[in-house]
CHARMM internal coordinates of N, CA and C (Angstrom, degrees):
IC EDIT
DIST 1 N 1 CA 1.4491
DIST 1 CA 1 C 1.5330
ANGL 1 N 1 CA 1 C 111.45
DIST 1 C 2 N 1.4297
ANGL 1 CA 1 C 2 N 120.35
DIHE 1 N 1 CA 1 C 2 N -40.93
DIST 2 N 2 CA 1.7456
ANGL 1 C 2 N 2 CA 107.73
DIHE 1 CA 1 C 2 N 2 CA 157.10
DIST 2 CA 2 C 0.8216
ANGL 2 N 2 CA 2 C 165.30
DIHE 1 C 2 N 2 CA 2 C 26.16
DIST 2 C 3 N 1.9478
ANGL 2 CA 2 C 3 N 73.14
DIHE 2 N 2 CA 2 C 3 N -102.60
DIST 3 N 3 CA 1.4613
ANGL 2 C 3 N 3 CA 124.09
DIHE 2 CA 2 C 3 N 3 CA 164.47
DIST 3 CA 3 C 1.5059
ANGL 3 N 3 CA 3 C 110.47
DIHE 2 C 3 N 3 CA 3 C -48.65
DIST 3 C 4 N 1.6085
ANGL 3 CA 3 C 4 N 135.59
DIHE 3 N 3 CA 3 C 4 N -67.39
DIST 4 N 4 CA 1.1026
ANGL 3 C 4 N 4 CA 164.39
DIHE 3 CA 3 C 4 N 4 CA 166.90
DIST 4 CA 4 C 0.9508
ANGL 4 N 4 CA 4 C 96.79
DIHE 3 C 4 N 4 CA 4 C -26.69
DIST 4 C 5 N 1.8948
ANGL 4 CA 4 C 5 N 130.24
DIHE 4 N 4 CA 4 C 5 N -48.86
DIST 5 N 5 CA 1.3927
ANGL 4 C 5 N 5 CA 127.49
DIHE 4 CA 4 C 5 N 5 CA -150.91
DIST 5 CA 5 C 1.4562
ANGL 5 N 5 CA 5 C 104.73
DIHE 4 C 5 N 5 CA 5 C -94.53
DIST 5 C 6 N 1.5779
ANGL 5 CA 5 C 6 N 131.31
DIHE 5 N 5 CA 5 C 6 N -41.82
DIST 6 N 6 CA 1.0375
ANGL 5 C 6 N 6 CA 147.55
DIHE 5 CA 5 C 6 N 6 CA 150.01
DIST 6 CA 6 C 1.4692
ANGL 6 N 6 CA 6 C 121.29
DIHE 5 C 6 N 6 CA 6 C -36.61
DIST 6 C 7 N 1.2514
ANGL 6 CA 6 C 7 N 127.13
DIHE 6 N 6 CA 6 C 7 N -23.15
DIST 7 N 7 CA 1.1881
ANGL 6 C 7 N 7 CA 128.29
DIHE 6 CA 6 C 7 N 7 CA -169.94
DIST 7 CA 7 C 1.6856
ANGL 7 N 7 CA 7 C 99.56
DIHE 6 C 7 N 7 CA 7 C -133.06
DIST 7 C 8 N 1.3923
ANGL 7 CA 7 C 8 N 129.18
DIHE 7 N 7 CA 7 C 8 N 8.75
DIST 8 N 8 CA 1.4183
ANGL 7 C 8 N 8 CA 104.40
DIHE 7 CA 7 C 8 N 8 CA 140.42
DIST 8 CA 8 C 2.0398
ANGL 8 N 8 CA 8 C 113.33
DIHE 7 C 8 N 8 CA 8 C -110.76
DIST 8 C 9 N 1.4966
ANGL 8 CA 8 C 9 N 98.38
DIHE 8 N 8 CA 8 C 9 N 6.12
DIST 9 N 9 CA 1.7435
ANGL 8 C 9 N 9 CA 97.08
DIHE 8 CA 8 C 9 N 9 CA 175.10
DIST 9 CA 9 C 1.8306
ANGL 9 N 9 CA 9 C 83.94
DIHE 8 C 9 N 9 CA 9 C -79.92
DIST 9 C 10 N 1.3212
ANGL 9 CA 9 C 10 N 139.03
DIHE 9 N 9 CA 9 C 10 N -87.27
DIST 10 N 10 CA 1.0437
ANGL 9 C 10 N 10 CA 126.13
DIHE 9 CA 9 C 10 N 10 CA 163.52
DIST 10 CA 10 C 1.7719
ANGL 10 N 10 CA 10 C 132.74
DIHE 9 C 10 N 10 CA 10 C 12.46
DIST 10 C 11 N 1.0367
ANGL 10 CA 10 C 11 N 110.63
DIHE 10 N 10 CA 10 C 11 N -54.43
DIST 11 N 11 CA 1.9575
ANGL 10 C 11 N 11 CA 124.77
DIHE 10 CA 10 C 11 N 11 CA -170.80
DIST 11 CA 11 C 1.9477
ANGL 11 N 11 CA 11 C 86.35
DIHE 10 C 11 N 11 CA 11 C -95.36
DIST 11 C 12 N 0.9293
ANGL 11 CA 11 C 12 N 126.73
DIHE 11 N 11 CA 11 C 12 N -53.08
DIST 12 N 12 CA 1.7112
ANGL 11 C 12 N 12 CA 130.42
DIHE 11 CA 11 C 12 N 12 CA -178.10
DIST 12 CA 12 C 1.8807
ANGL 12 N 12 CA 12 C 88.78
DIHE 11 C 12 N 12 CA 12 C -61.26
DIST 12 C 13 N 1.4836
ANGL 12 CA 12 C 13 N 131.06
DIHE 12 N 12 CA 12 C 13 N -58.89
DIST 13 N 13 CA 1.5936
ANGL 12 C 13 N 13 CA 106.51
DIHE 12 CA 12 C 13 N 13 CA -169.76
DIST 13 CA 13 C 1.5368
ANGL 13 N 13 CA 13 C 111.81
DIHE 12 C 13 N 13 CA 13 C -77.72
DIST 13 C 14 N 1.3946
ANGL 13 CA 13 C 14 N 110.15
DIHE 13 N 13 CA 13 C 14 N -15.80
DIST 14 N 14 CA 2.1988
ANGL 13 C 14 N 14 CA 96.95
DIHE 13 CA 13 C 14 N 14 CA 164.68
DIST 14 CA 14 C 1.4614
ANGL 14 N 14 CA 14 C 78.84
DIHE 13 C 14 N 14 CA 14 C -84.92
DIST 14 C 15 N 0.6106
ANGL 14 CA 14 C 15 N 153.50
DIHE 14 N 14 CA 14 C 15 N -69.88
DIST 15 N 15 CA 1.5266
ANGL 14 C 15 N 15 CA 116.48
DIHE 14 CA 14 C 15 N 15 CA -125.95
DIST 15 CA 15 C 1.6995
ANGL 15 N 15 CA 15 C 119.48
DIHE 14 C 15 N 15 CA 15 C -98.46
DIST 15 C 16 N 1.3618
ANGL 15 CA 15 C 16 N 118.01
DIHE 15 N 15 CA 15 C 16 N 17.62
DIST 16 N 16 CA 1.3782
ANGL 15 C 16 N 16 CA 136.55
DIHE 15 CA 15 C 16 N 16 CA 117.23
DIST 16 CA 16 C 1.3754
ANGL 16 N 16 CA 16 C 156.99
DIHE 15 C 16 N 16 CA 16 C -74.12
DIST 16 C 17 N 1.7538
ANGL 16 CA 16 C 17 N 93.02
DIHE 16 N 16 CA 16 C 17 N -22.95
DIST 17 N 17 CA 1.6262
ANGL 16 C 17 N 17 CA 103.72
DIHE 16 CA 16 C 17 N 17 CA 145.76
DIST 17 CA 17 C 1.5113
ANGL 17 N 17 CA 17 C 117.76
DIHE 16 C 17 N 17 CA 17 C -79.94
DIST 17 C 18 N 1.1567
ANGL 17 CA 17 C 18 N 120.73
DIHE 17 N 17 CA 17 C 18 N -15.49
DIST 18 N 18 CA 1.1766
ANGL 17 C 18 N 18 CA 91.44
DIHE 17 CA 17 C 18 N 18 CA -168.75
DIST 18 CA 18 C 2.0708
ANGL 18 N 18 CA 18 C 90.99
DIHE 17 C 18 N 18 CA 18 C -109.00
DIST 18 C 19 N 0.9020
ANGL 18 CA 18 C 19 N 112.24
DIHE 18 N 18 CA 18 C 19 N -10.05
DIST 19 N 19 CA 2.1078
ANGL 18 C 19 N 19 CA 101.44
DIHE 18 CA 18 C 19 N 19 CA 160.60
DIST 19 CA 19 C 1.2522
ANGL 19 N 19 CA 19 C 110.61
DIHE 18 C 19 N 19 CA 19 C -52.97
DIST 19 C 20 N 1.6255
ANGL 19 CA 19 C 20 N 101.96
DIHE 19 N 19 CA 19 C 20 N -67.01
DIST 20 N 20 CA 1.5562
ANGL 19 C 20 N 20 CA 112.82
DIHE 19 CA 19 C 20 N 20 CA 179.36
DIST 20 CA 20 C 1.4220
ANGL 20 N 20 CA 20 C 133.06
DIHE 19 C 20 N 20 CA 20 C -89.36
DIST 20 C 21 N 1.3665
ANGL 20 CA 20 C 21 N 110.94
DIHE 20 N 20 CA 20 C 21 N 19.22
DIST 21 N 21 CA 1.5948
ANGL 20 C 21 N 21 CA 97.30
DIHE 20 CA 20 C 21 N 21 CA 176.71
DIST 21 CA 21 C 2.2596
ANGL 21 N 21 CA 21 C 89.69
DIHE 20 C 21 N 21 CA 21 C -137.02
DIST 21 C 22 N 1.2930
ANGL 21 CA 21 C 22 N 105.95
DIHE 21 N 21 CA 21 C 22 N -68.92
DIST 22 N 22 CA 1.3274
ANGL 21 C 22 N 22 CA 98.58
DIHE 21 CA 21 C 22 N 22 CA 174.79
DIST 22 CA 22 C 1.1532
ANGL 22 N 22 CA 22 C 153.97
DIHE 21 C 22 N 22 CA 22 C -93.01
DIST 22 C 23 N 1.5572
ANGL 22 CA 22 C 23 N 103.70
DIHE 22 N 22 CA 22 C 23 N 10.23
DIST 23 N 23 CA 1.3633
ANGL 22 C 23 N 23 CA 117.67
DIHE 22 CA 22 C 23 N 23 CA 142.27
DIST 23 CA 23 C 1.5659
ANGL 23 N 23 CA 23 C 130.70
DIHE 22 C 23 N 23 CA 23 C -68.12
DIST 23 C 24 N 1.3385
ANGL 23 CA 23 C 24 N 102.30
DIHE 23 N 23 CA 23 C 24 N -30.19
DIST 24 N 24 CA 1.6526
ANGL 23 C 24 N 24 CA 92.65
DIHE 23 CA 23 C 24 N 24 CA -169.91
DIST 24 CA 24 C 1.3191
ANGL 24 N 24 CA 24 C 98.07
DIHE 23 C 24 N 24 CA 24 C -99.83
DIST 24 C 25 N 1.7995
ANGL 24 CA 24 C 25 N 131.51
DIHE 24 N 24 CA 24 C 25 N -20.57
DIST 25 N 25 CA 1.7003
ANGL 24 C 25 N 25 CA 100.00
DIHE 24 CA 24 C 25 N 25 CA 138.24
DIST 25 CA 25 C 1.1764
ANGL 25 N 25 CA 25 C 157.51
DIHE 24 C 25 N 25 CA 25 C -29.33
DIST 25 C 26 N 1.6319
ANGL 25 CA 25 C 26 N 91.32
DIHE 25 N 25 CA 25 C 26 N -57.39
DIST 26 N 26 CA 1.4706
ANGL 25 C 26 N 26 CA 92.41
DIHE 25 CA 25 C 26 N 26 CA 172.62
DIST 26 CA 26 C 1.7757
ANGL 26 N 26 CA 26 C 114.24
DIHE 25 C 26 N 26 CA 26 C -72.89
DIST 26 C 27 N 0.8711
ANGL 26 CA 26 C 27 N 127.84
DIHE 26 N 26 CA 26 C 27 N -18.97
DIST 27 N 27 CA 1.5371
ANGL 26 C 27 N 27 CA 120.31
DIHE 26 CA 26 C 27 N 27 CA 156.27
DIST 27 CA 27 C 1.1957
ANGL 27 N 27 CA 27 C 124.84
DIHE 26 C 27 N 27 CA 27 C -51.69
DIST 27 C 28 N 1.0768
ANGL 27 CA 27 C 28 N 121.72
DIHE 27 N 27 CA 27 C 28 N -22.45
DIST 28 N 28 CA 1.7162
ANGL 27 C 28 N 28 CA 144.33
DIHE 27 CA 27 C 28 N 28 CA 155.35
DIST 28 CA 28 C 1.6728
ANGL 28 N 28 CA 28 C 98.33
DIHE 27 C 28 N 28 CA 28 C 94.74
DIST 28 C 29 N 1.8549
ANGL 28 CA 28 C 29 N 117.72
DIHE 28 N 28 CA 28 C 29 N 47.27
DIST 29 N 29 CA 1.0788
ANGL 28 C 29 N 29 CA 122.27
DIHE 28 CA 28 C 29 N 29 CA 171.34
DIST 29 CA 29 C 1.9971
ANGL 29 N 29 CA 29 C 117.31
DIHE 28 C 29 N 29 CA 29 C -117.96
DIST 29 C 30 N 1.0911
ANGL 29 CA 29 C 30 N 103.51
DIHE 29 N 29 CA 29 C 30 N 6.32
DIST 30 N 30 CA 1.7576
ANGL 29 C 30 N 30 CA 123.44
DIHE 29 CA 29 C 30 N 30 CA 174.26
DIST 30 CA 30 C 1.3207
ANGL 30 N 30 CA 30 C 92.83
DIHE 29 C 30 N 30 CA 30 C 67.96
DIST 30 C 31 N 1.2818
ANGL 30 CA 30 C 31 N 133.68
DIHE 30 N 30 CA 30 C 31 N -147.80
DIST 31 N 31 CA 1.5885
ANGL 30 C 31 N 31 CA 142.33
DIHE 30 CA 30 C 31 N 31 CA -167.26
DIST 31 CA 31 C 1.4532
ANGL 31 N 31 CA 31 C 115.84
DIHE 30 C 31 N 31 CA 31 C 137.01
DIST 31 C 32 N 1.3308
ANGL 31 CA 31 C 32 N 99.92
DIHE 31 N 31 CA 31 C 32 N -58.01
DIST 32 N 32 CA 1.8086
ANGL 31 C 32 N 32 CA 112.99
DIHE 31 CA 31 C 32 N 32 CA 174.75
DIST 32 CA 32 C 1.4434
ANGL 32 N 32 CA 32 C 102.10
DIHE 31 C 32 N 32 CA 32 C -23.74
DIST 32 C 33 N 1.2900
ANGL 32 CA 32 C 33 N 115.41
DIHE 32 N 32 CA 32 C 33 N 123.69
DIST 33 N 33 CA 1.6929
ANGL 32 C 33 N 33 CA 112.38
DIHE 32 CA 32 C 33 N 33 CA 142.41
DIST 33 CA 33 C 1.7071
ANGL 33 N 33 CA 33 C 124.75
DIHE 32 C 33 N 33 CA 33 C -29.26
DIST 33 C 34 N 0.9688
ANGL 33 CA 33 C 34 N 81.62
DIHE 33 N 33 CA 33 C 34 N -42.13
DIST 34 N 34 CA 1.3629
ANGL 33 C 34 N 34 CA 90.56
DIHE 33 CA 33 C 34 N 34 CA -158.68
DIST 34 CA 34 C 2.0785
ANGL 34 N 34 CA 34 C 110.17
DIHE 33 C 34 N 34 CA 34 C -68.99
DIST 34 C 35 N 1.4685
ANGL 34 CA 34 C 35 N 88.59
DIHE 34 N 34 CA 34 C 35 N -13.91
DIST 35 N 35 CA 1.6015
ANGL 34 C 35 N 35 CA 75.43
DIHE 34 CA 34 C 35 N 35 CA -169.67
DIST 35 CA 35 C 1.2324
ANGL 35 N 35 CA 35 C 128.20
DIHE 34 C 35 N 35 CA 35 C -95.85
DIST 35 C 36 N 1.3625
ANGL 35 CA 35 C 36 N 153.32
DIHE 35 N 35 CA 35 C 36 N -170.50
DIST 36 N 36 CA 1.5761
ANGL 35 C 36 N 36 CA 115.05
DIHE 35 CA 35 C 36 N 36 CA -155.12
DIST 36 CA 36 C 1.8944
ANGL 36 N 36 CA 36 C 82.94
DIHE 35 C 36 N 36 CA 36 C -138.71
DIST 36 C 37 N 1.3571
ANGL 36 CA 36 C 37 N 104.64
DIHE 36 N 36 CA 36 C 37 N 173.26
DIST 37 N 37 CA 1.2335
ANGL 36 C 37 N 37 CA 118.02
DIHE 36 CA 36 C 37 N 37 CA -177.23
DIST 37 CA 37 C 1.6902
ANGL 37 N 37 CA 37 C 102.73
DIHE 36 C 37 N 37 CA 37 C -103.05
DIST 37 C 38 N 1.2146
ANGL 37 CA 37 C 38 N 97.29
DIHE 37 N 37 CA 37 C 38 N 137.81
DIST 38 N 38 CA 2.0627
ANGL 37 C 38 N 38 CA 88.61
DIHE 37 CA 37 C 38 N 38 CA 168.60
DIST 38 CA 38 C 1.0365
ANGL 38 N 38 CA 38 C 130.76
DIHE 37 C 38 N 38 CA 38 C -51.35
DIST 38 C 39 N 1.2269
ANGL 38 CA 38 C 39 N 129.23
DIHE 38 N 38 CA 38 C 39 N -10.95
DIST 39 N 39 CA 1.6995
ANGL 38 C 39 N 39 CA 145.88
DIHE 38 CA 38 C 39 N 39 CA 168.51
DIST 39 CA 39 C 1.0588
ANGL 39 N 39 CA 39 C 98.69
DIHE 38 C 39 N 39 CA 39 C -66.76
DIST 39 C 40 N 1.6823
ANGL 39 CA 39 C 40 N 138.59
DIHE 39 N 39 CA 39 C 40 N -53.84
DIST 40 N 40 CA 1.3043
ANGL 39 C 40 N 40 CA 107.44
DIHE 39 CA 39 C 40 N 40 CA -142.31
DIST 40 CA 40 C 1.9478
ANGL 40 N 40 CA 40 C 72.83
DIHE 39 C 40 N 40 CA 40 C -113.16
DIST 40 C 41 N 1.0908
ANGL 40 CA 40 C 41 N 139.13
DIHE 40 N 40 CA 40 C 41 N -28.22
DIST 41 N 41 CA 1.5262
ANGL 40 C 41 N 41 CA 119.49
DIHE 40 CA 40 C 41 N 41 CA 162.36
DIST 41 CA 41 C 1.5506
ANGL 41 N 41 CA 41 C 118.84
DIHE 40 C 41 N 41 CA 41 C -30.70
DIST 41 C 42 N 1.3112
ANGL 41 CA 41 C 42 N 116.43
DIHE 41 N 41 CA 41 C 42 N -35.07
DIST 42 N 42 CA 1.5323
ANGL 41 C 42 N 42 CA 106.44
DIHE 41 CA 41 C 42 N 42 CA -159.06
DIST 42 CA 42 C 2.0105
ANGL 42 N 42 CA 42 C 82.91
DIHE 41 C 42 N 42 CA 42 C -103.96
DIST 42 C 43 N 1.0643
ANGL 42 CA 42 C 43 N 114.51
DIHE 42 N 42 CA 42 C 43 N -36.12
DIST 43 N 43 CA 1.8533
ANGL 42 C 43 N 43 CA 104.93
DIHE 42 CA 42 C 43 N 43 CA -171.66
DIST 43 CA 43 C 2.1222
ANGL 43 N 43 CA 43 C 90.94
DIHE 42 C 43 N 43 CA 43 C -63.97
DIST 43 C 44 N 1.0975
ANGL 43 CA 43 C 44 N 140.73
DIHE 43 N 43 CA 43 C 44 N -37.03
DIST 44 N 44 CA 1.1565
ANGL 43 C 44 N 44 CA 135.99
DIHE 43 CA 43 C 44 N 44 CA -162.32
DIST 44 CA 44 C 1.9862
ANGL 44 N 44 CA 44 C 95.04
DIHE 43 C 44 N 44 CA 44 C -84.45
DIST 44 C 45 N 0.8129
ANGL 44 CA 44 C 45 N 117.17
DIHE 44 N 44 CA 44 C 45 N 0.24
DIST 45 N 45 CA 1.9451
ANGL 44 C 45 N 45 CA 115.49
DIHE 44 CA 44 C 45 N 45 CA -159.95
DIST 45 CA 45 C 1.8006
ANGL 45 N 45 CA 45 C 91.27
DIHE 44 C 45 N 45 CA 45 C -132.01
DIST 45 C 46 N 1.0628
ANGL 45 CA 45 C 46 N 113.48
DIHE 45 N 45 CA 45 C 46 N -16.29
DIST 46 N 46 CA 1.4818
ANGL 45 C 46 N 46 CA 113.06
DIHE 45 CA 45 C 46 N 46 CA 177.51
DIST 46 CA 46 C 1.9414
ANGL 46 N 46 CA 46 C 97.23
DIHE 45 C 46 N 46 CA 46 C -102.66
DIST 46 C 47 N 1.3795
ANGL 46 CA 46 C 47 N 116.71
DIHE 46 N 46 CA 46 C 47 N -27.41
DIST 47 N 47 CA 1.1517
ANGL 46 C 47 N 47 CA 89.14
DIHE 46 CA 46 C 47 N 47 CA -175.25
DIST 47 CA 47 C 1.8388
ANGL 47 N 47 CA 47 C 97.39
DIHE 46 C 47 N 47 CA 47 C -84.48
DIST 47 C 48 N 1.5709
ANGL 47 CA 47 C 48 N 113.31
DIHE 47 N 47 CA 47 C 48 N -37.21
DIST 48 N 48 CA 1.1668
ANGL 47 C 48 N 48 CA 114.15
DIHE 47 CA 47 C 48 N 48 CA -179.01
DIST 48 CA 48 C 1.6437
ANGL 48 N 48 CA 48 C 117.51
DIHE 47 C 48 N 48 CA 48 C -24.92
DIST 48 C 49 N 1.1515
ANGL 48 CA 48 C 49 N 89.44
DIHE 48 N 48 CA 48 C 49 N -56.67
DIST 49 N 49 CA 1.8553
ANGL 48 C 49 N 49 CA 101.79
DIHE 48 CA 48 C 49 N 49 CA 171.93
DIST 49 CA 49 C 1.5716
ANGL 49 N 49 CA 49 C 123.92
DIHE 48 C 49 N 49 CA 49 C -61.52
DIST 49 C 50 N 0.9326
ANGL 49 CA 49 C 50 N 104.22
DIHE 49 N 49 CA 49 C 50 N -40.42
DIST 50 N 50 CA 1.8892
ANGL 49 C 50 N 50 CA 110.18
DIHE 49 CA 49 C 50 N 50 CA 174.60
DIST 50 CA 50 C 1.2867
ANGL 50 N 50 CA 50 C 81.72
DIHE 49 C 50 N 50 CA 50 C -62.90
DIST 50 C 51 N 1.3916
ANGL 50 CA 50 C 51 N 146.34
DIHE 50 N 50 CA 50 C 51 N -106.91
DIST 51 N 51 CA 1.6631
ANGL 50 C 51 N 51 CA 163.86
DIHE 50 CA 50 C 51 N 51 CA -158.35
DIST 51 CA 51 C 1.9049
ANGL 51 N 51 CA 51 C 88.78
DIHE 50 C 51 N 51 CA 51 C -16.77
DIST 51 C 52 N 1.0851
ANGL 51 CA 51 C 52 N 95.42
DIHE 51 N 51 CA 51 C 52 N -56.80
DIST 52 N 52 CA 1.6529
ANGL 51 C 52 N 52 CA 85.45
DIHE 51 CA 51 C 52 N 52 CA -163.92
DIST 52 CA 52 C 1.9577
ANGL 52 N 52 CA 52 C 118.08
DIHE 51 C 52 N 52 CA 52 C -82.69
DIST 52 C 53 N 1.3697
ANGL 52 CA 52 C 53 N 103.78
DIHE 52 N 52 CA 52 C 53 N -1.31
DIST 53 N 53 CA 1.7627
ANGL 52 C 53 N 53 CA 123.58
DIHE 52 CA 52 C 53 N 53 CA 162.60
DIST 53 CA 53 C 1.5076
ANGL 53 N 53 CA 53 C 80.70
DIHE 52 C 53 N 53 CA 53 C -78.76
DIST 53 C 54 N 1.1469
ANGL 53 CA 53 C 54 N 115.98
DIHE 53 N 53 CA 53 C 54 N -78.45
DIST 54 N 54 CA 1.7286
ANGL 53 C 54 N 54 CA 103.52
DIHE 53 CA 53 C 54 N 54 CA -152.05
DIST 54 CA 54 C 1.6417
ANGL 54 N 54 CA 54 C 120.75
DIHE 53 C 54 N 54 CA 54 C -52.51
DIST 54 C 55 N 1.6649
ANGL 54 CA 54 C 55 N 105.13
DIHE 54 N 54 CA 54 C 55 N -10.17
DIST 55 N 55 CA 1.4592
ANGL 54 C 55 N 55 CA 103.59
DIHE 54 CA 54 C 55 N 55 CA 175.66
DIST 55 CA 55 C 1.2800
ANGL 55 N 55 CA 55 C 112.37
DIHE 54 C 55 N 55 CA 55 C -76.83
DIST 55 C 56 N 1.2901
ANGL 55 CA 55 C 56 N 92.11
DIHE 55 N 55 CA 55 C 56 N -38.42
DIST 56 N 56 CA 1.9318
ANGL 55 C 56 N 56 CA 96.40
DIHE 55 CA 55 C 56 N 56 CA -169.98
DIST 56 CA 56 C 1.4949
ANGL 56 N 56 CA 56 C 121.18
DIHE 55 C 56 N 56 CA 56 C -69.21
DIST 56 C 57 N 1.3863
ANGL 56 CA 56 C 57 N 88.93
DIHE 56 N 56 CA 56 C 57 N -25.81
DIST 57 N 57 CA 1.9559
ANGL 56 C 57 N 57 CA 104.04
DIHE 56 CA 56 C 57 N 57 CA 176.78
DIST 57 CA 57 C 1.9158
ANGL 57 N 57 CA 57 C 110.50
DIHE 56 C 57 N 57 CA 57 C -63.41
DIST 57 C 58 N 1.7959
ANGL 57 CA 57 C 58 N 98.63
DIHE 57 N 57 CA 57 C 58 N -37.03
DIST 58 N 58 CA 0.8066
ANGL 57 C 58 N 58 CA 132.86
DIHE 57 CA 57 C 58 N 58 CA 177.74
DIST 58 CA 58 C 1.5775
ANGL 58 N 58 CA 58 C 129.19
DIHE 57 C 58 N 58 CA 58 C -47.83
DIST 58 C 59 N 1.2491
ANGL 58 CA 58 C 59 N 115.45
DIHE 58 N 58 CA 58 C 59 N -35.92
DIST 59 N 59 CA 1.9291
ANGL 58 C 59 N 59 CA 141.89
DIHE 58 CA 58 C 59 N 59 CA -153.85
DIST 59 CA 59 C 1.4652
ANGL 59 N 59 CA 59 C 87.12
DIHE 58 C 59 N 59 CA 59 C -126.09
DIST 59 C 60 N 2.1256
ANGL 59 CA 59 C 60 N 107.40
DIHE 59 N 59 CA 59 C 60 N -36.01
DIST 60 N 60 CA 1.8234
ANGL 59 C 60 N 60 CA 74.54
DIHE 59 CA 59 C 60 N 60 CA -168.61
DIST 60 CA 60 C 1.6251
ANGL 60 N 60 CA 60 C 107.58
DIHE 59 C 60 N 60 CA 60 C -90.35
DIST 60 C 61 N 1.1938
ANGL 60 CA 60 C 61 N 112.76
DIHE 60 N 60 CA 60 C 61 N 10.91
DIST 61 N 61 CA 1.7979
ANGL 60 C 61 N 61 CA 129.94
DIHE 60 CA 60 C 61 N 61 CA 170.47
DIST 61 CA 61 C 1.2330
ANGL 61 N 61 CA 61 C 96.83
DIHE 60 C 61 N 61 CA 61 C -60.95
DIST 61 C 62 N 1.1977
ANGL 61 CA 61 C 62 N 120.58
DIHE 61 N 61 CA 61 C 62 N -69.26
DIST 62 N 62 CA 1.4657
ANGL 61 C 62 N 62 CA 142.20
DIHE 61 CA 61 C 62 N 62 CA -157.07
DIST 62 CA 62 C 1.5458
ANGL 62 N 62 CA 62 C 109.70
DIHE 61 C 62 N 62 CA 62 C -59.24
DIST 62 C 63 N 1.6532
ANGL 62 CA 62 C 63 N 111.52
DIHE 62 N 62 CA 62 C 63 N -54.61
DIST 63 N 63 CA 1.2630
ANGL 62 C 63 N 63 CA 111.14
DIHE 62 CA 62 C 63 N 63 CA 168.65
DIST 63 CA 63 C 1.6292
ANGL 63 N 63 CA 63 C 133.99
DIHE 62 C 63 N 63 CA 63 C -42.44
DIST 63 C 64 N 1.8640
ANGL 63 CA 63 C 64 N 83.08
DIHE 63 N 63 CA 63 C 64 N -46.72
DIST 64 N 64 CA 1.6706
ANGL 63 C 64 N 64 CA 92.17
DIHE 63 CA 63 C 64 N 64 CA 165.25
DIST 64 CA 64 C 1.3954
ANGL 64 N 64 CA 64 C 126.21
DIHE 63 C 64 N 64 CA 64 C -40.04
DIST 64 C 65 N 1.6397
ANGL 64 CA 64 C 65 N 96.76
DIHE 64 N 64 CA 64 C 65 N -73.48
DIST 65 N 65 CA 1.2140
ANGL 64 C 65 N 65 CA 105.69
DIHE 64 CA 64 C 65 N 65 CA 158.54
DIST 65 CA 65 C 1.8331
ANGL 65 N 65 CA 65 C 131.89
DIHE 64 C 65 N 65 CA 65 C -8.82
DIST 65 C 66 N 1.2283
ANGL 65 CA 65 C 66 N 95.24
DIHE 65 N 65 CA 65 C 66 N -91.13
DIST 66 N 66 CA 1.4995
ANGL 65 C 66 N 66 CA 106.88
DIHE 65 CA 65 C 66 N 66 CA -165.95
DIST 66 CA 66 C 2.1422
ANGL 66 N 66 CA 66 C 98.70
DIHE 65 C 66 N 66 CA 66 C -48.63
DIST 66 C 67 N 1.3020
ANGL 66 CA 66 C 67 N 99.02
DIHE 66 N 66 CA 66 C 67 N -21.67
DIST 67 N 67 CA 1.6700
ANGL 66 C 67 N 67 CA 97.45
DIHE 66 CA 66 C 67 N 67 CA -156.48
DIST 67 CA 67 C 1.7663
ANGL 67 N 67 CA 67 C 105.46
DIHE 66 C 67 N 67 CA 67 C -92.98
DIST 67 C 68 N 1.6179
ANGL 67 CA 67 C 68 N 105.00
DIHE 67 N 67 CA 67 C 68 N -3.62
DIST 68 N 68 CA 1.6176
ANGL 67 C 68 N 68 CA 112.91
DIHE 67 CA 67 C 68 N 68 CA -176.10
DIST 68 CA 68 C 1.0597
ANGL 68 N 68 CA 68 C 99.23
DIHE 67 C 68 N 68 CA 68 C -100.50
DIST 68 C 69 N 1.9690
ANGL 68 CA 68 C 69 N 107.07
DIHE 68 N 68 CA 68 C 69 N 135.30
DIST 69 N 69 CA 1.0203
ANGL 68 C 69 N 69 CA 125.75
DIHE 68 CA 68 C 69 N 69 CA 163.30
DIST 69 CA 69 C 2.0465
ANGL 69 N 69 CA 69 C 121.18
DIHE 68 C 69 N 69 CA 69 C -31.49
DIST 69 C 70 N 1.1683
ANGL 69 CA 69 C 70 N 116.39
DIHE 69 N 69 CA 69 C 70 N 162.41
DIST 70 N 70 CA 1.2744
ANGL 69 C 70 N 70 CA 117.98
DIHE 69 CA 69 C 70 N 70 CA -172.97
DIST 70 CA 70 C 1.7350
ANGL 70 N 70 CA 70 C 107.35
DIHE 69 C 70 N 70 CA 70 C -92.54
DIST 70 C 71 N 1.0763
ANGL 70 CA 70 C 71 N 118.12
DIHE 70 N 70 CA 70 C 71 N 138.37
DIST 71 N 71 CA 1.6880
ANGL 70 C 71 N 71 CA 112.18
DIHE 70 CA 70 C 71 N 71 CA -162.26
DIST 71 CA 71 C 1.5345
ANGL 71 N 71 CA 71 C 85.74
DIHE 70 C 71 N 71 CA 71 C -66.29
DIST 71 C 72 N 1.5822
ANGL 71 CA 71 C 72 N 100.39
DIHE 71 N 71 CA 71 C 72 N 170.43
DIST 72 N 72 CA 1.6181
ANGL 71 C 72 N 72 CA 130.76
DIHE 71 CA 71 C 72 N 72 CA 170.03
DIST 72 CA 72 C 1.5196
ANGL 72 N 72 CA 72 C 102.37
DIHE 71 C 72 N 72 CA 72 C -50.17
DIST 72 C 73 N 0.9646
ANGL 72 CA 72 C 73 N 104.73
DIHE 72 N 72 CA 72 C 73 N 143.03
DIST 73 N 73 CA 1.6636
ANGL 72 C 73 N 73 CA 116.42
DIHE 72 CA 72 C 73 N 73 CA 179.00
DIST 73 CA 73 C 1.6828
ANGL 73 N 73 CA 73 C 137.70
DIHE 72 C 73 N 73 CA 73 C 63.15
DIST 73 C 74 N 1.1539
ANGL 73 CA 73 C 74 N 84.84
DIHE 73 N 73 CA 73 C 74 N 25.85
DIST 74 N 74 CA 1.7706
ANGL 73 C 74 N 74 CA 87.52
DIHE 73 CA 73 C 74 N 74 CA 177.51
DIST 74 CA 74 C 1.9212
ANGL 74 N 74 CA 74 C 91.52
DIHE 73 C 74 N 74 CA 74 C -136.90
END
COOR INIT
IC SEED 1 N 1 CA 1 C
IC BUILD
């Protein structure tokens, strides 16, 4: 009996991925969870870029740093 039970949870998860995820791909309408909208592609690639200005601003602080003389009195 398991067996039976295992193998229709199995046939019920293809055959809900494939209603709702690769069928309405191949219709050329997306569906997947998984796939992203151009809105939030370009808000995740615009912040990507701010994050990675602020690193570089970041290292070339640092460089300064390490490469400037030590103030008067220490």
């Amino acid at each position: 009996m398991n067996t039976w039970l295992a193998a229709a949870v199995a046939a019920a998860a293809i055959s809900l991925t494939y209603f709702f995820c690769v069928r309405p791909t191949l219709r050329g309408r997306g569906g997947c969870a998984m796939t992203e909208r151009a809105g939030e592609r370009s808000d995740r690639d615009r912040e990507i870029a701010e994050l990675r200005e602020e690193l570089r601003v970041l290292r070339a602080q640092d460089a300064l740093d390490r490469h400037s003389p030590p103030p008067a009195g220490e």
